[in-house]
NUVEX-109806 format. One record per residue: residue in three letters; x, y, z of N, C-alpha, C, CB in turn. Coordinates in pm, whole numbers, plus 50000, padded with zeros to 5 digits. Glycine has a CB too. Layout:
! NUVEX-109806
ALAXYZXYZXYZXYZ...
END
This chain:
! NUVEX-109806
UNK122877720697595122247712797488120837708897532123097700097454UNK120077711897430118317710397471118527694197502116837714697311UNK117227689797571116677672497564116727671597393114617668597644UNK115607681797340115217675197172116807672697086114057690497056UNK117597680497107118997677397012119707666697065120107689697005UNK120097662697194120177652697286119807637097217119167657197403UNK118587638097199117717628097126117757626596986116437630397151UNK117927639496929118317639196785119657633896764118257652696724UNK120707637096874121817633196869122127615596854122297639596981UNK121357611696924121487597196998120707590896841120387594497195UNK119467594196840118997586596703119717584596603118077591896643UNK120477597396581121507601796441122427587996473122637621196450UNK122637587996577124457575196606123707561396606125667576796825UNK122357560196602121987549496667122017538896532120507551796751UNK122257522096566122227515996429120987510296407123247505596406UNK120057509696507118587508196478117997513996588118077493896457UNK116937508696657116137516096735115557517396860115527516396693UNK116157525296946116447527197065115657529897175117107534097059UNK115107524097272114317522497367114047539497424114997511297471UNK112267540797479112037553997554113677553797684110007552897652UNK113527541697739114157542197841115697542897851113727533497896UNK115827541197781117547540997740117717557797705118027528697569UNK116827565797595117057576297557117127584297687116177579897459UNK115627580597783115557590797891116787591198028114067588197952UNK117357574498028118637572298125119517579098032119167555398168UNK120007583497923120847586997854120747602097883120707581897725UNK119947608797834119407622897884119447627998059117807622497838UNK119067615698101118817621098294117607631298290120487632298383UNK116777625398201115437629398180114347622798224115237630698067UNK112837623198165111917616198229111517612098081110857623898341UNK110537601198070110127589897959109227602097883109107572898026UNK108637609597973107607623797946108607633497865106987633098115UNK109477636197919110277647297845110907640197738111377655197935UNK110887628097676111547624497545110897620797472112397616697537UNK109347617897473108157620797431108007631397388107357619297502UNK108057640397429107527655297377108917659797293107057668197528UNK109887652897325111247657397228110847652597070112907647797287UNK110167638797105109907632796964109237641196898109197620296956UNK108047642796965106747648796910107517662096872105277650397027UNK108297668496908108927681296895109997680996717110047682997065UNK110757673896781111387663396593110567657596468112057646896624UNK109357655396536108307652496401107707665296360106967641696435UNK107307672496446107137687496367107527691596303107207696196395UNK109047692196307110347695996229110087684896089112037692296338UNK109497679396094110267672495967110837660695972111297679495922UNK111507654796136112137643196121111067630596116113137642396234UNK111317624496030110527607796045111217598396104110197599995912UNK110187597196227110707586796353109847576796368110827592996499UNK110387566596336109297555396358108857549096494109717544296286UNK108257546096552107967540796714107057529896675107147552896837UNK108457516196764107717506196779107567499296886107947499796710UNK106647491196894106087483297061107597476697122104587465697031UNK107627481997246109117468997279110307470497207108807452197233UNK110457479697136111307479897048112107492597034110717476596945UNK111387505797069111627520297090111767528196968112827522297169UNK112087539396945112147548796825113877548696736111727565896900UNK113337552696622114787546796507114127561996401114577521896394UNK114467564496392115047580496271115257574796119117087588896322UNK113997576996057114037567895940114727577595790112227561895915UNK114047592595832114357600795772114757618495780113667597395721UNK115157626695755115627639195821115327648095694117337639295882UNK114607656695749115047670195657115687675695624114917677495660UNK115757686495556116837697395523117057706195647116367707095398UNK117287702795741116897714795810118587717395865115487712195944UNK118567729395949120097731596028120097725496167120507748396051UNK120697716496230120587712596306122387710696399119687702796256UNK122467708896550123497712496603123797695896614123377723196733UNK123427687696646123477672396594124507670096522122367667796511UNK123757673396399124297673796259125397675596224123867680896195UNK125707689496209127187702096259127847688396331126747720896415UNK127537686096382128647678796503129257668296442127957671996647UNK128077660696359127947645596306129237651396208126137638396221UNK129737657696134130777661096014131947672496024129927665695893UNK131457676796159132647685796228134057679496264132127691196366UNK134967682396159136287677196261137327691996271137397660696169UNK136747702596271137517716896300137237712496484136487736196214UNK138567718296587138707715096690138567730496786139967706396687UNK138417740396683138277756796749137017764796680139847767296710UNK137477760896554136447770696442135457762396438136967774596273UNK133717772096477132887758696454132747751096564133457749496355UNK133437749196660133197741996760132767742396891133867738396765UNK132107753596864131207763097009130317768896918132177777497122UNK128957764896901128027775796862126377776596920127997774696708UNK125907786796845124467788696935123617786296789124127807797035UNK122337779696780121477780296657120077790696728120977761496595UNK119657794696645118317805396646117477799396478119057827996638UNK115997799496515115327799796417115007810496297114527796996467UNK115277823796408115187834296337115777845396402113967836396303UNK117057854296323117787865996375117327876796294119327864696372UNK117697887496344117837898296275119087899096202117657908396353UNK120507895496281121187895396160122307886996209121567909596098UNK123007875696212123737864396281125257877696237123587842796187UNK125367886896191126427892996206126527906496345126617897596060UNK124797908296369124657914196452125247910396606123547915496434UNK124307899596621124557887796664126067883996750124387880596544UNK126697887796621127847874096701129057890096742128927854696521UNK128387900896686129257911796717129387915596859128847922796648UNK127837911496940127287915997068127897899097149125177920697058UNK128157895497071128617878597156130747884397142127887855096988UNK130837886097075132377891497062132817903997153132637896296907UNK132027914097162131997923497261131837916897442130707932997210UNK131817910697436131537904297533132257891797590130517902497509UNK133567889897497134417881897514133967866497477134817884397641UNK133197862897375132897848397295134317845297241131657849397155UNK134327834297227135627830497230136087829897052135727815097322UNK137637829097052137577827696900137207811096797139127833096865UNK136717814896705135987803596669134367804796670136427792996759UNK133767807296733132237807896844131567811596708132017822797011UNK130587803696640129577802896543128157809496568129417789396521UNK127567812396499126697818996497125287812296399127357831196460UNK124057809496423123717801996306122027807196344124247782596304UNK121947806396203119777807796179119337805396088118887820796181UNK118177796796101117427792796031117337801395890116367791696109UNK116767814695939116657828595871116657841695948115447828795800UNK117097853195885117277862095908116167875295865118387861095872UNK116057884095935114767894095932115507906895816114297901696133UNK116487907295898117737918595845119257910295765118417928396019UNK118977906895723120587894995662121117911795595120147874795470UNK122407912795616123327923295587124567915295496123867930795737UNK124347926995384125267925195272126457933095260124607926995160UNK127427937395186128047951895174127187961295164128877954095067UNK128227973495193127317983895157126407989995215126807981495082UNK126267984995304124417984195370123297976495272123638002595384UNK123757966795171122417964195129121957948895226122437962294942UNK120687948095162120257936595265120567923395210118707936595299UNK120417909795247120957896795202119817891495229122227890195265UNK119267884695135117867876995094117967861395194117847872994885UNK117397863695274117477849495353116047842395395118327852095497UNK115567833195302114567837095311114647821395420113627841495168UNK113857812895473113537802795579113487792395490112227804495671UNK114707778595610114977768995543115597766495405114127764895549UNK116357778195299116737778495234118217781595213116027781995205UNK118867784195308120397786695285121307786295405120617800195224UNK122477784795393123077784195527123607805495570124807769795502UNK122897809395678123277822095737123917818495864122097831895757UNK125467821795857126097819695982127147831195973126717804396004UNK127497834196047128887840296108129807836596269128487855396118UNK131327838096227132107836196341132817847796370132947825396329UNK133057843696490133927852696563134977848196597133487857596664UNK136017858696526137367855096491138117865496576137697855596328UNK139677856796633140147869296714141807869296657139917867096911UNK141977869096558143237869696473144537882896524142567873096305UNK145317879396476146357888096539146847894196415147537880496629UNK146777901896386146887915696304146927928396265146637916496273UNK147287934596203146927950996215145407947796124148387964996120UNK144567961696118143087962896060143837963495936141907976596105UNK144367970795872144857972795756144627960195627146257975495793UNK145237946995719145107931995636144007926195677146267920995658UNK143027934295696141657924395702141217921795604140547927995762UNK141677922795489140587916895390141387905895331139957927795268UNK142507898295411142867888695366141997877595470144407889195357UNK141327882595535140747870695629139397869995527140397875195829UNK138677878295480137747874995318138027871695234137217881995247UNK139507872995176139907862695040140607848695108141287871594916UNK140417846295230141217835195270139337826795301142687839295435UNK138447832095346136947827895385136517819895231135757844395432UNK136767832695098136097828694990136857811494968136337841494856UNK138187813994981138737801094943138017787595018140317801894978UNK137767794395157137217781895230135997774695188136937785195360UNK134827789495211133997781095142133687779295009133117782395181UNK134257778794928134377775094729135147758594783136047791094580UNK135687760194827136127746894869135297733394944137077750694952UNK134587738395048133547734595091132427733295030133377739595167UNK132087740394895130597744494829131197726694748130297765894695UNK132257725494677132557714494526133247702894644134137722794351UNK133087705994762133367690294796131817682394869134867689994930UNK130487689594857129517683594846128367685794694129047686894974UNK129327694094657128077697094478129147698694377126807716394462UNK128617691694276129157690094113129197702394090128247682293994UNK129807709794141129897727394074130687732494093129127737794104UNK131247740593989132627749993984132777761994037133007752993864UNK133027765394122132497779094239133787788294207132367774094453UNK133367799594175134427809294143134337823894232134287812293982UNK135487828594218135447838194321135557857294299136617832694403UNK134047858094288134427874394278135137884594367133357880494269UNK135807893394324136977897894433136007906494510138527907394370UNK135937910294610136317898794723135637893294802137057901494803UNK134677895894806133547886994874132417878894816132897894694951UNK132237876794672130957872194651132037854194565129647887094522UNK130997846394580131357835694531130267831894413131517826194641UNK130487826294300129697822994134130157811994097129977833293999UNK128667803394048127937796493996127447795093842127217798594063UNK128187795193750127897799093636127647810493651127067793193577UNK128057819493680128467837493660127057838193726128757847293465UNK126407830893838125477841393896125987838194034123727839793869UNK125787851094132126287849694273125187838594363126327866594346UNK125967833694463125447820394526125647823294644126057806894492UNK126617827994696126957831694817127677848394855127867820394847UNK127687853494973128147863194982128637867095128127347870294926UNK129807873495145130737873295292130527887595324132607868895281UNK130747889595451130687896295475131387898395650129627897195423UNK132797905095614133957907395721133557917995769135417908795679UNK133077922395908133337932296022134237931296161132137934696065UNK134757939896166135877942696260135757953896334137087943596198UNK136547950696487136607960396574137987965396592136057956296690UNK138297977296575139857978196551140117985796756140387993596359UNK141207979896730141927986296860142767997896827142877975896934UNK142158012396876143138027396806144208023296845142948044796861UNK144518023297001146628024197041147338015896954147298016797219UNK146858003396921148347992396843147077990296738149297972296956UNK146287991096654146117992696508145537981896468147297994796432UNK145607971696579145167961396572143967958096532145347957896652UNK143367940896519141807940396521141927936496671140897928596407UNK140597939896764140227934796875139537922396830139457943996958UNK138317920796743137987910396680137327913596561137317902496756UNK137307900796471136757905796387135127895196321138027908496294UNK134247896696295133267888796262132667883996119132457893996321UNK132897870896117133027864195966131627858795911134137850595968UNK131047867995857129307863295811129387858495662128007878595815UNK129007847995642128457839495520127187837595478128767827995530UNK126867841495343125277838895363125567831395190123877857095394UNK124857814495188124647808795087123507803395055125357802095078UNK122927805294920122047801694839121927786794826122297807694726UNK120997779794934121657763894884120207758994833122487751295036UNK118927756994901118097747694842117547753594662116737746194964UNK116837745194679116227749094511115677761894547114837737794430UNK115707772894462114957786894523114547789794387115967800794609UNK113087802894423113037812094351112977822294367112537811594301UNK113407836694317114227846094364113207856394293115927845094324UNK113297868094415112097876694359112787881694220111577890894473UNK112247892494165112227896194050113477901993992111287903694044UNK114127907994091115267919894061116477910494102115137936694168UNK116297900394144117537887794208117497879594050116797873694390UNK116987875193964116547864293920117397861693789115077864893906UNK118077875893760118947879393678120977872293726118587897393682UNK120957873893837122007878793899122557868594039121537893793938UNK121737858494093121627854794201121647839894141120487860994284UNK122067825594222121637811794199122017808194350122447802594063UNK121097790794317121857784594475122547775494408120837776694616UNK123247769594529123657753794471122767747894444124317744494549UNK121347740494434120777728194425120457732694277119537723494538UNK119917746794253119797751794114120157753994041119557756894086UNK121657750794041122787744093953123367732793965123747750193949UNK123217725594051123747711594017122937699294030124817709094094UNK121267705194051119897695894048119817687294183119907684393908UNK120767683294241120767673494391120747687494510122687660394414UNK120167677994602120197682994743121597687094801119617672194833UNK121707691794900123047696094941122437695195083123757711694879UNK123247686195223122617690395353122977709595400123387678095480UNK122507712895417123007728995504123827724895619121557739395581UNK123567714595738123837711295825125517706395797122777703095863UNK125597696595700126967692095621127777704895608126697685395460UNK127207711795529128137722095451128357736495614126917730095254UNK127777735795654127787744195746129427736095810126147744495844UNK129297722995836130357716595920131967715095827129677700095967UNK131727713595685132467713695633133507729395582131857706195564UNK132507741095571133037754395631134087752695725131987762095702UNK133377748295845134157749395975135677741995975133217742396093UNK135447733495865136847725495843137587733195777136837712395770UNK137037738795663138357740695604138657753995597138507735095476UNK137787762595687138457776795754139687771795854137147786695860UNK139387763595907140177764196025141597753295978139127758596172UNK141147750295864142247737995752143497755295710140767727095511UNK142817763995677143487776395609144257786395684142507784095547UNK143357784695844143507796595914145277797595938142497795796062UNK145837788595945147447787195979148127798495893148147770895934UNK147507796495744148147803595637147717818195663147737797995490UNK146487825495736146187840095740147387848095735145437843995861UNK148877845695802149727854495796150507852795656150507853795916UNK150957841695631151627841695528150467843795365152507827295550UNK148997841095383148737843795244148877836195159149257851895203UNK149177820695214149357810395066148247809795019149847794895075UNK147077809595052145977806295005145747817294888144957805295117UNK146617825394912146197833694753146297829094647146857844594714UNK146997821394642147317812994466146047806994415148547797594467UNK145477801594539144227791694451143387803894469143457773994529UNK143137815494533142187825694530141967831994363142747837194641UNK143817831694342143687841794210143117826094066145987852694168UNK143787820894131143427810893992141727799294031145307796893965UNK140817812694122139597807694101138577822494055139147798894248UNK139277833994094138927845094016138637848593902139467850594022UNK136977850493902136367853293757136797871093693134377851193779UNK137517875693784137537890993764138737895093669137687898793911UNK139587886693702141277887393643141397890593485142127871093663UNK141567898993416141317897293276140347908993227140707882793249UNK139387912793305137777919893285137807929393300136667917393357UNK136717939193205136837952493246135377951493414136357965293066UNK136037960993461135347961093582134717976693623136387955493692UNK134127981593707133217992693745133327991393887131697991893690UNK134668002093952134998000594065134148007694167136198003494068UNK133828008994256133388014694368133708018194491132768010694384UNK134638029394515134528033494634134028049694716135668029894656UNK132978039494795132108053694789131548061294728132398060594811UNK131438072694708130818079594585131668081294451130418093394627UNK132778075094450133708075494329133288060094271135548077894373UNK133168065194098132918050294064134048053893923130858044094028UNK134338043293824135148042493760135718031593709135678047593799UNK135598034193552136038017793492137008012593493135948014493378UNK137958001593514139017999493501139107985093440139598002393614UNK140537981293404141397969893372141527960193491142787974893330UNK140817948393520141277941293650142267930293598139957934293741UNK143527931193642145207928293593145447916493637146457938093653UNK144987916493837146207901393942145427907894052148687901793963UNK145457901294150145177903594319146367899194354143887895094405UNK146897906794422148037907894455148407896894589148187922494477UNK149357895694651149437885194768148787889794895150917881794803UNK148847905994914147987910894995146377913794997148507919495008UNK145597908594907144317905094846144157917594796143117899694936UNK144607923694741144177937694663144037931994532145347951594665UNK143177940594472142797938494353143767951994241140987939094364UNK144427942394171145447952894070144667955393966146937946594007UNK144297970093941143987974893771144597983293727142757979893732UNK144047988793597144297996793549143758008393525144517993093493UNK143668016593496142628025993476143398037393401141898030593616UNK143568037493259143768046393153145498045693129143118062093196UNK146158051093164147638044793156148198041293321148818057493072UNK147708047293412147568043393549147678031693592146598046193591UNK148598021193692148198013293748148208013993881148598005293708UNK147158006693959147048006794123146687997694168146318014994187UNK145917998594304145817986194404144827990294461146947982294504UNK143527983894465142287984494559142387973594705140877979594455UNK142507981694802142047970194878140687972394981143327965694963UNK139747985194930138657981594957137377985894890138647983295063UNK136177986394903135247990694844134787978794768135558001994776UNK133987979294595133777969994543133857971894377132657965994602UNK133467960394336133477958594179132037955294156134537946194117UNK131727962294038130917950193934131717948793827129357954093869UNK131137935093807131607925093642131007936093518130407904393619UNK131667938193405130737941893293130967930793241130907954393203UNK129237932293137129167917393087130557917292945127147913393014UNK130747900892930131387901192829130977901692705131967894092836
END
């Protein structure tokens, strides 16, 4: 843990305002190095007041992501509770793949400011632009065959739709299977990679990337149709730092259920897809179908001409209604 978060930490708990010298005996620092922590926190954005005899008090905080913070609303005890922050990645799924290869433990967070490369399905890219959304991924080491991995993405969507309406007035719905909506425009988007083990079929691990739309934004041209955040639907602020911690809760509130799948019930009865004609995708095969039920194993049931089946991978689009 840096001195500057250290200090951010201590201000955050503090009930008014706390002496150079106390911060720097607290730290096992020098009066010099918590000085330059300040000066380092006012850059950022934090408003710290400094008074004679009296010491520094944290009057106000930005939006920003901070490990403080996370902490200040964290009560997950695995998930979430080991992580690294970066200002800027190439891709926090990249990231936490080369931290998982390497034996990071399960749980172990991943977090940035913004991303250079943010990765979507598909190979497309994920719009992340700075100070505007929460980009994180974990590394998960679940016990399973590869086969049921995409119940660890319809068990994620539940988490965070859950996490999104217990800090914003908004009804978060869930496109199968990774994108989450905001008045029918996408807000957030997941994104599950896994390392499978050939001999037992298993996952070795697998890596859980989230990327959400939270401050007020405006979205280049070809997004603007199709894309929202939270603040731009429900007009208030949302902390990133909060919602980042509240994720961490209630993945790890769900994770018990990964084998059994209860969490499917509230999955299907938050699904905007159920009912709709849809435009399936896998791979170079595309094709309209009837979307029917998601089944308990997160497959998506349609129809397609008198035919019925079971997708459990690739993707959908919505046609409009």
């Amino acid at each position: 843990m840096s001195t500057k978060n250290d200090v951010l930490r201590t201000l955050m708990e503090a009930d008014g305002p706390v002496s150079g010298e106390r911060l720097a005996r607290r730290q096992g620092v020098s009066r010099n190095s918590v000085w330059k922590a300040i000066e380092q926190l006012r850059q950022e954005g934090y408003a710290i007041e400094a008074a004679t005899n009296r010491g520094y008090r944290l009057s106000a905080a930005p939006n920003r992501v901070s490990q403080p913070e996370i902490e200040k609303y964290l009560t997950a005890k695995t998930i979430g509770a080991r992580m690294e922050l970066h200002d800027l990645l190439d891709s926090t799924n990249t990231r936490a793949k080369a931290l998982a290869a390497t034996g990071a433990p399960h749980g172990y967070l991943v977090v940035a400011e913004s991303q250079s490369g943010g990765k979507g399905r598909m190979g497309r890219s994920f719009f992340s632009p700075e100070h505007s959304g929460v980009y994180i991924t974990y590394v998960l080491r679940p016990q399973m065959l590869a086969e049921k991995a995409v119940m660890i993405t319809s068990m994620a969507a539940v988490a965070v739709a859950r996490a999104i309406e217990a800090l914003a007035d908004v009804d978060v719905k869930i496109k199968w299977v990774n994108d989450l909506y905001i008045h029918d425009r996408k807000a957030c988007g997941i994104l599950c990679e896994a390392s499978v083990d050939f001999e037992s079929g298993g996952l070795e691990y697998a890596v859980l990337g989230i990327g959400i739309n939270v401050t007020r934004m405006e979205f280049p041209p070809e997004l603007r149709q199709i894309a929202t955040s939270i603040e731009n639907e429900c007009g208030a602020p949302v902390s990133r730092s909060r919602l980042i911690a509240e994720i961490s809760n209630q993945l790890e509130a769900l994770w018990p259920q990964l084998e059994t799948g209860a969490f499917m019930a509230e999955s299907r009865a938050r699904s905007n897809v159920i009912g709709r004609d849809v435009l399936v995708i896998r791979g170079d095969e595309r094709f309209e179908a009837r979307a029917l039920d998601i089944d308990d194993a997160g497959r998506l049931v349609i129809r397609a001409g008198d035919a019925v089946s079971r997708v459990g991978s690739g993707e959908i689009s919505l046609k409009l209604k």
